[in-house]
C-alpha positions as CSV (number, residue, x, y, z in Angstrom):
1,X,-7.7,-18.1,6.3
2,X,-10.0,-17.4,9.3
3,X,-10.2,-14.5,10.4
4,X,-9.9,-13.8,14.4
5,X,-11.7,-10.9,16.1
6,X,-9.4,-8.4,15.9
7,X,-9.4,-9.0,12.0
8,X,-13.2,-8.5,11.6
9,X,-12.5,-5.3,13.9
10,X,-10.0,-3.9,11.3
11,X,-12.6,-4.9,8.1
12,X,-15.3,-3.1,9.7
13,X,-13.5,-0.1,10.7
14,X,-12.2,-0.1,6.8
15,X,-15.9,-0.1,5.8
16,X,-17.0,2.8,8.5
17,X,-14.0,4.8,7.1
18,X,-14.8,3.8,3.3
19,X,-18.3,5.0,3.8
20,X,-17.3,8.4,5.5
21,X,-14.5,9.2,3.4
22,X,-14.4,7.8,0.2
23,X,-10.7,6.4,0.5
24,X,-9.0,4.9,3.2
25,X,-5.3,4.4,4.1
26,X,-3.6,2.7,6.3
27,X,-3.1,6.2,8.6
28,X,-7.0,6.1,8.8
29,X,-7.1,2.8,10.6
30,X,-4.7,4.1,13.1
31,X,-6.4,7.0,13.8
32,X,-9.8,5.3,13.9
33,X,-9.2,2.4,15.8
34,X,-6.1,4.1,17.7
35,X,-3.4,1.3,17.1
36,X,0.2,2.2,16.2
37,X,1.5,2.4,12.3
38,X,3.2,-1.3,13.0
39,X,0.3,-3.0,13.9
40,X,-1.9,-1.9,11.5
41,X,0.8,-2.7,8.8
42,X,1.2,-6.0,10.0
43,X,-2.7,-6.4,10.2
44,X,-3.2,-5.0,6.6
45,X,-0.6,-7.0,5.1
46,X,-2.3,-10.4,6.3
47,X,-6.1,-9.2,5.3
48,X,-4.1,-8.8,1.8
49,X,-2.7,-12.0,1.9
50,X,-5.8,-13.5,3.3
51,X,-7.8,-12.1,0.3
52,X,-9.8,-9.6,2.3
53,X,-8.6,-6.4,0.8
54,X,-6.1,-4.8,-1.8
55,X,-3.8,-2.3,-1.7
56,X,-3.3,0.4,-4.7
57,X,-0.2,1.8,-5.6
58,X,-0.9,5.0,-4.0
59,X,-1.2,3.1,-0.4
60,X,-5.4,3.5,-0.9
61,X,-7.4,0.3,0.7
62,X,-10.0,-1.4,-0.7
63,X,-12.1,-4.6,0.3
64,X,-12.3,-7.0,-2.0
65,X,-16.0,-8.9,-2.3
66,X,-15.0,-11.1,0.3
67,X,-13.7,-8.6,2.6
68,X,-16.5,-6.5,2.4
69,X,-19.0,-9.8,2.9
70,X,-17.2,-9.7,6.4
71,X,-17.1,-6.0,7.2
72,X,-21.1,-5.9,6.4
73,X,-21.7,-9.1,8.2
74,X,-19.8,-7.8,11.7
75,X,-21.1,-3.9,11.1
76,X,-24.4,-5.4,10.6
77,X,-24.6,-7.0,13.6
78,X,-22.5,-4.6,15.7
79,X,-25.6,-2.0,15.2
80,X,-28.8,-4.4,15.5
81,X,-27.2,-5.5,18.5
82,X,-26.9,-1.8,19.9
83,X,-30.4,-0.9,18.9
84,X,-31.9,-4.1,20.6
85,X,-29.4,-2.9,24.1
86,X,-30.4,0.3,23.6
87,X,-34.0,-0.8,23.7
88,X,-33.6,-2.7,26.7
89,X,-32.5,-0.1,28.5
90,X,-28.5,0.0,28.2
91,X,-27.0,3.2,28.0
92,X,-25.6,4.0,24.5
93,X,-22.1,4.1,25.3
94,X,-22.2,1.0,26.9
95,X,-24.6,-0.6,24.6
96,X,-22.0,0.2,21.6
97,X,-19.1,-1.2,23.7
98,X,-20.9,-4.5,24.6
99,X,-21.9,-5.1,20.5
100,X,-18.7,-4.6,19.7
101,X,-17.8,-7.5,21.8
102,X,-20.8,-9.8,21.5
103,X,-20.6,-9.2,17.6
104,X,-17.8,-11.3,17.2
105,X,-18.9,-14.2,18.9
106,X,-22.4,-14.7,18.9
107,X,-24.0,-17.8,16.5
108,X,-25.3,-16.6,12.9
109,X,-28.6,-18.4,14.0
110,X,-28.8,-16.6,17.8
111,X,-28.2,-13.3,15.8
112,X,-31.2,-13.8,12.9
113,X,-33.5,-15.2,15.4
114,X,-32.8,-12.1,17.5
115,X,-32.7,-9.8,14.7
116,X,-36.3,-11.7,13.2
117,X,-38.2,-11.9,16.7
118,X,-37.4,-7.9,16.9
119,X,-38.4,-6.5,13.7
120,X,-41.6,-5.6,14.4
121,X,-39.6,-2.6,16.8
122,X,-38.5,-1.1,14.2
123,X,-35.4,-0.4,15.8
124,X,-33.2,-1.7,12.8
C-alpha cells in the first residue's frame, strides 16, 4: 500500500505522541492533529491493514517496524527542514508550517543533499 500524505501525517503524529507519552490511542490522534473520532478511525484502520501499525486489545497503538521506518523518515525531515528555514531567516511558526508541507513531497536525494551540504551548521 502507498501511503498518501495525510497518512505519513497520522504515522508521525503517532511517533511525536509515542515519544511524549509512552502509549497512544486513537483519542490522542484526535486531539493532536485535531481531526474528529471518524476520521481518525477510518485512518487507523487502513495504516493497520496497510501494515503500518497494530492495535492491542486495550485500543493502545503501536508502529510496527515499517510504520515506524515512515514516521522517522517524515519526522526526520519535517525538523531538518525547519532548522535549515529557520536559518534562512523564516520565522518559526511559519518555518514549521512550510516543512510540514515540503516534507512530504520533496525527493530522498534533494532532502540528503540538503541535509549533507548543511551539516557543517550544526543546525541538526
Amino acid at each position: 500500500m502507498q501511503l498518501q500524505e495525510s497518512g505519513e501525517m497520522y504515522l508521525e503524529s503517532i511517533l511525536i505522541l509515542s515519544e511524549q507519552k509512552g502509549i497512544v490511542r486513537s483519542i490522542d490522534v484526535c486531539d493532536y492533529m485535531g481531526f474528529s473520532k471518524p476520521s481518525v478511525s477510518r485512518a487507523i484502520h487502513l495504516l493497520e491493514d496497510g501494515g503500518y501499525l497494530t492495535v492491542d486489545e486495550k485500543g493502545f497503538l503501536k508502529l510496527t517496524a515499517v510504520g515506524s521506518e515512515v514516521a522517522k523518515k517524515i519526522y526526520e525531515r519535517h525538523r531538518v527542514l525547519t532548522e535549515i528555514l529557520c536559518y534562512l531567516g523564516v520565522d518559526r511558526e511559519t518555518a514549521t508550517d512550510d516543512a510540514c508541507k515540503m516534507e512530504h513531497v520533496i525527493s530522498d536525494q534533494t532532502f540528503e543533499t540538503l541535509k549533507a551540504r548543511l551539516a557543517h551548521l550544526n543546525l541538526f
